[in-house]
C-alpha positions, 0 to 999 in steps of 0.5 A: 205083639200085634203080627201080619199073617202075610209075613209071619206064616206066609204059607198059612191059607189066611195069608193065600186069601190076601195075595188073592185080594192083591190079584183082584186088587190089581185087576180092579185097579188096571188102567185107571190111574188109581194110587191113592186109596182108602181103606175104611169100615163101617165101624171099629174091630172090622179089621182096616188096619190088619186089612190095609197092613196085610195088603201092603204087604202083599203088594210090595212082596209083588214088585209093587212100590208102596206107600201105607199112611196110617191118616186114623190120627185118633187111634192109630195102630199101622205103627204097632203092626210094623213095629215102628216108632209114631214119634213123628208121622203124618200130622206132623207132615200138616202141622209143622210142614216136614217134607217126606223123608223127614217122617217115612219109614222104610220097612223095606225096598218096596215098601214103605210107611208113614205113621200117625204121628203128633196127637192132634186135638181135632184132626178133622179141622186139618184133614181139608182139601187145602191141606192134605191134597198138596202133601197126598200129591207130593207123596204120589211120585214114586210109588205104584200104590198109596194105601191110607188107613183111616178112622171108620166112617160112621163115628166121626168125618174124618175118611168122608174129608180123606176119601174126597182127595182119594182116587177110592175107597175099599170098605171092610166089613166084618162077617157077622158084626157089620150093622146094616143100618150103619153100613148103609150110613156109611155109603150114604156118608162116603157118597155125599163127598162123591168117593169112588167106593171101589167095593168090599172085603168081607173080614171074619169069614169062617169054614162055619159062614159057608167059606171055603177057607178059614178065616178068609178074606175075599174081596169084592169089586165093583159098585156096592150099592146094586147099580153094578152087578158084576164082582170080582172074588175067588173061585172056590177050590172043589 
């Protein structure tokens, strides 16, 4: 069974790096009126899901109200996660019009998830502005953080089509695998819809990749692109 090392070893150092990324999360995102926000990666085995799930999770652990969306209605995986039932979820929500209640699932006070739901043929065709901006506006009150699991950007439109109703767009890269060429597909992807790209978890760093934590993931805010040099990420422990 598929687990979140938030909550299934909560003192482990692995579980310390995501509340770390729910500080520089948090600080990132003071002010700016930001709920709605992508969690994607170049290409899959990048570790979004576990990456969006672990977040959530640190989150609401926090105070935070939140919402998780597993929008990845291709091969969706936030149920597996959660250990909920992906009877009915989020394209059930576009297809057949159901309202929130009908479909959210509440994993606790603070947090709660709305799976993938009805397998669709071509969920591209329905993932458009006209109809997921009403129900992603319908879904904002009431909650401090949305955070929407998407299919990697490079293999198929999908996170380009959600990213533009998005308020941003964390991209997790894996250490090691990550293609450069199709990472900088991908941003080139996500800027040709204008997406705010908040910045980057790096996933898979080892003690051996010069990290201070094994298996750790740090978090680095800002333009990823060059433009902005300034970043947010964990100081090293000496």
């Amino acid at each position: 069974m598929l687990s979140l090392i938030v909550k299934k070893e909560p003192k482990s150092v692995s579980a310390e790096a995501y509340r770390t990324l729910r500080t520089n999360f948090q600080f990132l995102t003071m002010g700016r009126n930001m709920k709605k926000i992508i969690i994607t990666s170049t290409e899959s085995g990048e570790g979004k899901t576990i990456t969006t799930g672990n977040l959530a999770l640190s989150l609401s652990q926090a105070g935070k109200k939140v919402l998780v969306i597993d929008c990845d209605l291709r091969k969706p995986s936030i149920h597996k996660y959660f250990e909920l039932i992906n009877s009915i979820g989020f394209a059930n929500m576009v297809v057949e019009k159901l309202r929130p209640e009908e479909v959210i699932h509440k994993y606790s006070d603070n947090l709660h998830i709305i799976t993938a739901g009805k397998t669709l043929i071509n969920p591209a065709e329905l993932l458009n502005v006209d109809h997921i901006s009403p129900i992603f506006k319908g879904l904002e009150e009431g909650y401090d953080n949305i955070l929407i699991d998407t299919p990697p950007v490079v293999s198929v439109t999908d996170a380009q089509l959600l990213a533009a109703v998005s308020d941003g767009v964390i991209m997790v890269l894996g250490s090691g695998d990550t293609n450069k060429k199709l990472c900088q597909k991908a941003l080139q992807l996500l800027g040709n819809v204008n997406a705010n790209i908040l910045g980057v978890v790096l996933n898979k760093v080892t003690e051996a990749s010069g990290g201070y934590y094994k298996n750790q993931y740090p978090y680095y805010g800002g333009e990823i692109d060059g433009k902005k040099k300034s970043k947010v990420k964990r100081e090293s422990a000496r």
